[in-house]
C-alpha beads as a LAMMPS data file, in Angstrom:
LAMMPS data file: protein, C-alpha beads

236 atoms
235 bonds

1 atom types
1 bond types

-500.0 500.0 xlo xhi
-500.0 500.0 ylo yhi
-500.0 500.0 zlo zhi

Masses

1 110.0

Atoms # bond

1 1 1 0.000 0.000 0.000
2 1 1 0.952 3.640 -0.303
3 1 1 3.017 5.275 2.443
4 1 1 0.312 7.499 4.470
5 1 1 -2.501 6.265 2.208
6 1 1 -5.551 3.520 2.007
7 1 1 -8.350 2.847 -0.656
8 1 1 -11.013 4.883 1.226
9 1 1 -12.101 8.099 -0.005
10 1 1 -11.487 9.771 3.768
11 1 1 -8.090 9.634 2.858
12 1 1 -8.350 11.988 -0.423
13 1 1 -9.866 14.299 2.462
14 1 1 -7.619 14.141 4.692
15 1 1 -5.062 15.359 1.444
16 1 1 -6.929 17.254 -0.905
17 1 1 -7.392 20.683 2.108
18 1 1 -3.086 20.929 2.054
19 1 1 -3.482 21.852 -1.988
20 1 1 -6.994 23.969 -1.763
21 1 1 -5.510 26.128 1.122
22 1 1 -3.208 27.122 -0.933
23 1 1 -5.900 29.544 -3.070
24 1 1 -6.459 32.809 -2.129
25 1 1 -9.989 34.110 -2.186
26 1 1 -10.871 37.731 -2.592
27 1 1 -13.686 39.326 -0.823
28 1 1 -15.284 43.011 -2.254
29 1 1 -15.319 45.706 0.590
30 1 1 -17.910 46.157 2.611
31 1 1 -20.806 48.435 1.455
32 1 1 -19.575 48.200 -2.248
33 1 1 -22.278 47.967 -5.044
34 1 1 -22.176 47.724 -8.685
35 1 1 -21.715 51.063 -10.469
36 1 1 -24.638 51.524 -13.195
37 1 1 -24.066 50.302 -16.339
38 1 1 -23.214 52.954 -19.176
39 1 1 -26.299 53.602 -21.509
40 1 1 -24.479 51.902 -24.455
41 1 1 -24.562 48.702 -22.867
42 1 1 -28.537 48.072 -24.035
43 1 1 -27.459 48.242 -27.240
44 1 1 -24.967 45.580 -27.005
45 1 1 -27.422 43.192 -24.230
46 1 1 -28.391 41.061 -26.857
47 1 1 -25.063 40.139 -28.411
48 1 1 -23.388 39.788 -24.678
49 1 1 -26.223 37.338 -23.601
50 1 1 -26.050 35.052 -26.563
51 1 1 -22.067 34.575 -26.082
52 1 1 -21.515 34.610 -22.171
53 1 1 -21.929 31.077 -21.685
54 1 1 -19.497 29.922 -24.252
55 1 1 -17.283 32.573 -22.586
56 1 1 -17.775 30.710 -19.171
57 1 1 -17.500 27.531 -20.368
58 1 1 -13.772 28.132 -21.866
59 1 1 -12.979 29.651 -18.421
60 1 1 -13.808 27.152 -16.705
61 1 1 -12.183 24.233 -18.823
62 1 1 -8.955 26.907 -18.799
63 1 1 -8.861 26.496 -14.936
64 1 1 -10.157 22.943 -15.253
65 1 1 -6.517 22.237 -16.722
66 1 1 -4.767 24.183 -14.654
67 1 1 -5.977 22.097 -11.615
68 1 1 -5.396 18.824 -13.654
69 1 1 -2.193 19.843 -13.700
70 1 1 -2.264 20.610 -10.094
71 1 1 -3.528 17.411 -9.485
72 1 1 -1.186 15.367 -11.696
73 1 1 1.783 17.221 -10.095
74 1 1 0.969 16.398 -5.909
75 1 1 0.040 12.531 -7.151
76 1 1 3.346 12.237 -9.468
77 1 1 5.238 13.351 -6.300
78 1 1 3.762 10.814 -3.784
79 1 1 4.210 8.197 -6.034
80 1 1 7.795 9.492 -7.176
81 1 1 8.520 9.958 -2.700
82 1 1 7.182 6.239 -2.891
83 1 1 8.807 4.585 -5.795
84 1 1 6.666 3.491 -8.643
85 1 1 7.865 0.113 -8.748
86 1 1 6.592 0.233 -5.530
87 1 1 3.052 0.957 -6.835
88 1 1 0.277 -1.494 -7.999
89 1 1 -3.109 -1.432 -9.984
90 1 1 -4.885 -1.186 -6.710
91 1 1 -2.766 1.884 -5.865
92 1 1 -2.994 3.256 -9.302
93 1 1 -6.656 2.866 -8.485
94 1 1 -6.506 4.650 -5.099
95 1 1 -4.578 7.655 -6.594
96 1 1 -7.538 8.474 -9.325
97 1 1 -10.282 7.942 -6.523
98 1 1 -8.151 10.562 -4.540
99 1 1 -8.034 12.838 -7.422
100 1 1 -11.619 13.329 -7.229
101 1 1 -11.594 15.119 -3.633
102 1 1 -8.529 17.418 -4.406
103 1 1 -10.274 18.396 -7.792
104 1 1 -13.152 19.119 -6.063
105 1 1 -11.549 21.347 -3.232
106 1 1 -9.259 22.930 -5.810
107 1 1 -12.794 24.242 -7.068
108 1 1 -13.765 22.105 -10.028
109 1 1 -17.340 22.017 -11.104
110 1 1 -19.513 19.202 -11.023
111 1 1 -19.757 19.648 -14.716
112 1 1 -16.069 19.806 -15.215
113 1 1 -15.411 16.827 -12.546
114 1 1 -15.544 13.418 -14.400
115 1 1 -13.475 14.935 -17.244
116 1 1 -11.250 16.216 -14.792
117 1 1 -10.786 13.071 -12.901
118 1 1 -10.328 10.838 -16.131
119 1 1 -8.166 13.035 -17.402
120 1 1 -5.661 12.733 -14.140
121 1 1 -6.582 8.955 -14.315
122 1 1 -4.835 8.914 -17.604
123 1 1 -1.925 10.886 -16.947
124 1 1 -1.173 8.475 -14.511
125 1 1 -1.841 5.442 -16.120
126 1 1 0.395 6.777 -18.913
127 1 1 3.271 7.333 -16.522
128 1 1 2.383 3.677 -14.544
129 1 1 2.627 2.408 -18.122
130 1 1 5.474 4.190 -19.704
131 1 1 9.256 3.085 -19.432
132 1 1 10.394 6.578 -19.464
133 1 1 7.855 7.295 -16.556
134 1 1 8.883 4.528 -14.409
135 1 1 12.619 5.272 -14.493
136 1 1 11.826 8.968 -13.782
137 1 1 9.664 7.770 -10.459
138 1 1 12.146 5.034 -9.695
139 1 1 13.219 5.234 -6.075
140 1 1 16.401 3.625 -6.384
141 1 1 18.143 6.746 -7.634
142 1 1 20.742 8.339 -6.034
143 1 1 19.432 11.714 -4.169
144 1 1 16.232 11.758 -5.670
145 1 1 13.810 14.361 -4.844
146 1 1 10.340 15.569 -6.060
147 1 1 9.566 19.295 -5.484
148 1 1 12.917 20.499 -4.837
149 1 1 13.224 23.942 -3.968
150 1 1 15.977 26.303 -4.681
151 1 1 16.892 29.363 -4.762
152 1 1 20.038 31.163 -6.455
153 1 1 21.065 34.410 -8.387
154 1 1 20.496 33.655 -12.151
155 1 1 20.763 36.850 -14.132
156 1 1 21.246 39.584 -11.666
157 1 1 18.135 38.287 -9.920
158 1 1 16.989 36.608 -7.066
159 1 1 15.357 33.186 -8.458
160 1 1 13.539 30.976 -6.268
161 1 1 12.751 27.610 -8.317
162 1 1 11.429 24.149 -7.426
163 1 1 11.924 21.155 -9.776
164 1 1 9.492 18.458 -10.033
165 1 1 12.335 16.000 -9.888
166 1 1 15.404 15.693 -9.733
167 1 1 18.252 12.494 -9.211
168 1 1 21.499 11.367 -9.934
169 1 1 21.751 8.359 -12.253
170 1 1 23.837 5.347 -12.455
171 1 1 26.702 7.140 -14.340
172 1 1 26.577 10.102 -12.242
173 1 1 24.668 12.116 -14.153
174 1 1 22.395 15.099 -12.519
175 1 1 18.898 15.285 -13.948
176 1 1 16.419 17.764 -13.804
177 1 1 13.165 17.140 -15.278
178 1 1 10.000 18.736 -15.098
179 1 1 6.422 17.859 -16.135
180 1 1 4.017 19.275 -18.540
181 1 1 0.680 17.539 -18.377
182 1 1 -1.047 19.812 -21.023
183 1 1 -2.360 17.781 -24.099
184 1 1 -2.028 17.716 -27.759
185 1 1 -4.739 17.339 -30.288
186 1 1 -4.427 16.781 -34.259
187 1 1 -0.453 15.611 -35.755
188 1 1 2.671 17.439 -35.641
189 1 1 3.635 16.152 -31.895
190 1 1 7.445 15.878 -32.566
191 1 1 6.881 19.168 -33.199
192 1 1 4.780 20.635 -30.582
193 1 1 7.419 18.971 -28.664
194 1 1 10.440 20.518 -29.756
195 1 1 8.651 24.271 -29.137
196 1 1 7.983 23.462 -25.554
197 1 1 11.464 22.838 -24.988
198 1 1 12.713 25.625 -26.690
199 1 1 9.557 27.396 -24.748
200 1 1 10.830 25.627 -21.118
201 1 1 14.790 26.039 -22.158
202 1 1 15.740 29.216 -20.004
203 1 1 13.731 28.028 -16.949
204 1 1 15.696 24.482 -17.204
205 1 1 19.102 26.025 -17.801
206 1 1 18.569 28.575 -14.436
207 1 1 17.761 25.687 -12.023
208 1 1 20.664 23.663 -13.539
209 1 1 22.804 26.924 -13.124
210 1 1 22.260 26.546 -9.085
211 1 1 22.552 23.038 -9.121
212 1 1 25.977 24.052 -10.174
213 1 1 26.960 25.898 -7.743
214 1 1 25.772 22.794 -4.963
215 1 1 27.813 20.333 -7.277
216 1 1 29.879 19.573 -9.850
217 1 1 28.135 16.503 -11.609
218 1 1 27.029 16.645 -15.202
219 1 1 23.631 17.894 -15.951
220 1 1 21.223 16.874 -18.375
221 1 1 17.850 18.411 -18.453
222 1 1 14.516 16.921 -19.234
223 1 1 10.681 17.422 -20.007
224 1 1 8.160 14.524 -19.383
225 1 1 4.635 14.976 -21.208
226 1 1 2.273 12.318 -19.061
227 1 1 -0.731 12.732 -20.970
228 1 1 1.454 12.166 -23.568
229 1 1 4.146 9.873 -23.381
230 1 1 6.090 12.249 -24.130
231 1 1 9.992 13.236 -23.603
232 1 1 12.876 15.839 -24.298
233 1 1 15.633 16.090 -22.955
234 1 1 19.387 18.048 -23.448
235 1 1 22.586 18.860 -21.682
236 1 1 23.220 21.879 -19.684

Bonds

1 1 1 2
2 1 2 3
3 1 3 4
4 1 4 5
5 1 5 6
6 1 6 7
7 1 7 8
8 1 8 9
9 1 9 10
10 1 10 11
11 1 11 12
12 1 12 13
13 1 13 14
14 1 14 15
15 1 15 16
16 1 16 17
17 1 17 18
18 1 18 19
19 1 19 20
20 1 20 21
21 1 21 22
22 1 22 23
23 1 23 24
24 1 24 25
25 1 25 26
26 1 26 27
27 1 27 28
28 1 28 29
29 1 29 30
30 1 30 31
31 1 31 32
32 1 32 33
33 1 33 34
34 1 34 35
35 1 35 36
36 1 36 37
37 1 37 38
38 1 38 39
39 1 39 40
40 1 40 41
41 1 41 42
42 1 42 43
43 1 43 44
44 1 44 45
45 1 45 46
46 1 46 47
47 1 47 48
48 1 48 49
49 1 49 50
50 1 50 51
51 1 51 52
52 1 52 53
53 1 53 54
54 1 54 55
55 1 55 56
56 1 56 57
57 1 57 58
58 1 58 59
59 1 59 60
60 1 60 61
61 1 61 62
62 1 62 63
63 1 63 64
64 1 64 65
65 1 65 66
66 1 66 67
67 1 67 68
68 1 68 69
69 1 69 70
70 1 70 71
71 1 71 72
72 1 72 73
73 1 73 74
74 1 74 75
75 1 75 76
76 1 76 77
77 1 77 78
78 1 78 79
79 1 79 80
80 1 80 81
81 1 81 82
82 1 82 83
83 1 83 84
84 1 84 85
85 1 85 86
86 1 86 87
87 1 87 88
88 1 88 89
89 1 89 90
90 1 90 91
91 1 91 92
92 1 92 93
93 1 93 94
94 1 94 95
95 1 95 96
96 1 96 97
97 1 97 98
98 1 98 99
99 1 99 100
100 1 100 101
101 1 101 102
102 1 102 103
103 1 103 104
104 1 104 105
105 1 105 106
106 1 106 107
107 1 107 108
108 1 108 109
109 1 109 110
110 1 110 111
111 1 111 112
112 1 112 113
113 1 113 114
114 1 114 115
115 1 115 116
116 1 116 117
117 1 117 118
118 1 118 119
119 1 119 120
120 1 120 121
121 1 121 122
122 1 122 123
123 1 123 124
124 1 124 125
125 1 125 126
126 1 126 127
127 1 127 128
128 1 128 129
129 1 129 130
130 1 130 131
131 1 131 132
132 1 132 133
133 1 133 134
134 1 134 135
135 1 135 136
136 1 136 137
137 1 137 138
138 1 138 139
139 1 139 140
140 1 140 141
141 1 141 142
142 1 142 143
143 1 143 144
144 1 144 145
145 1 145 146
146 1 146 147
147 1 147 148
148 1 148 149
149 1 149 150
150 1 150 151
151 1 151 152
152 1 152 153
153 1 153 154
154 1 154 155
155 1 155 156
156 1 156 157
157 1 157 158
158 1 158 159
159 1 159 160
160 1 160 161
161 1 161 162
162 1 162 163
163 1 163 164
164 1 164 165
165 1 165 166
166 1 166 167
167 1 167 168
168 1 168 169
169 1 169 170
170 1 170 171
171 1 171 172
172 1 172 173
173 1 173 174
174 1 174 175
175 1 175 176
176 1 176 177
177 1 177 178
178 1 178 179
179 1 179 180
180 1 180 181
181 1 181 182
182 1 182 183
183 1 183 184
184 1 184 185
185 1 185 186
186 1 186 187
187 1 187 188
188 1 188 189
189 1 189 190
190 1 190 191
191 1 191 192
192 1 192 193
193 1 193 194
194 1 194 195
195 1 195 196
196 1 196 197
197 1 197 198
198 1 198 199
199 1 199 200
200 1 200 201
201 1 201 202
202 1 202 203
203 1 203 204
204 1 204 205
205 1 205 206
206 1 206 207
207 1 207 208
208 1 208 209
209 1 209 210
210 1 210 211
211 1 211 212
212 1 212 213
213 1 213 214
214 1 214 215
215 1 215 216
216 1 216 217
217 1 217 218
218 1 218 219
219 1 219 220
220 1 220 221
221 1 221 222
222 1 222 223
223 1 223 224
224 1 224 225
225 1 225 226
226 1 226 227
227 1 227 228
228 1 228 229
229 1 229 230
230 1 230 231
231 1 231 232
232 1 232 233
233 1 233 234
234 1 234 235
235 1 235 236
């Protein structure tokens, strides 16, 4: 079983509040009311009522992702803390039932919710499935860490970074390697690929530029795509 985990939804519960205390809420001062509307707005009513719900609708699936992400991130680390080949189909199956909760506290709709939860179901499958997945959550690296924070002046400014893991492999080399659980519809993937690592370059090479500083191993840097299967990866 998981370290600090069982198959019961109280325990997605007892999770999910550490991630959804993290939002801030903002409250309107007291006494404030809304200002009246300019008289040109009548003449647009129409056109404004006809479009706001597909207008909500792509908000909401925009911060449906983001939490996905969220999501995918806190359950990639506790399986990465744990070591995947310590992880079975009945964990793999306690993970997406956990998902639910934290989507929900993270402020998911019910109409957003199944998608959501599938869609973290199959990030992780992907990873529980993929060789490049398993030997990035092995636990039988050397120093490996998930959410490692540093922090380090990188271009005349103070940068304070956190890698979503990081290890030392069996021929010394230092890797760095973050996730990117957005998806990819339609062909072209090599190439959508190649953009978000020339996109996620800069933000690689400053973490790797600390790193340097704490050590003198070689450093290669990576991206790993869940959803997709996906992988890049370079020297610093």
């Amino acid at each position: 079983m998981l370290s600090g985990y069982s198959s019961s939804n109280s325990v997605g519960e007892k999770t999910a509040p550490r991630l959804a205390s993290t939002l801030e809420r903002t409250r309107l001062a007291t006494g404030w009311s809304l200002p009246a509307p300019p008289s040109s707005s009548e003449a647009v009513g129409e056109i404004i009522n006809d479009t706001v719900g597909d207008v909500v609708e792509f908000g909401w699936a925009g911060e449906t992702a983001r939490h996905v992400g969220t999501v995918v991130h806190r359950l990639l680390q506790r399986i990465g803390e744990t070591g995947i080949e310590n992880i079975g189909e009945q964990e793999l199956q306690t993970y997406k039932t956990i998902s639910r909760s934290m989507l929900s506290r993270l402020g998911v709709s019910e109409a957003f919710l199944q998608a959501a939860v599938e869609k973290t179901g199959a990030a992780l499958r992907s990873t529980f499935e993929n060789e490049r997945g398993r030997w990035i959550l092995s636990n039988r690296h050397q120093q490996a860490k998930c959410e490692l924070a540093l922090s380090g002046v990188y271009a005349e400014r103070v940068m304070h970074m956190i890698s979503d893991r990081t290890f030392i492999d069996d021929e010394g080399t230092r890797w760095i390697i973050d996730y990117k659980t957005g998806g990819h519809a339609g062909g072209g993937l090599d190439e959508f690929l190649d953009r978000e690592q020339e996109r996620y370059s800069q933000q690689l090479q400053a973490y790797a530029k600390v790193m340097r500083k704490l050590e003198k191993s070689p450093i290669r840097l990576g991206l790993y795509f869940p959803l997709l299967g996906g992988w890049r990866e370079w020297s610093f």
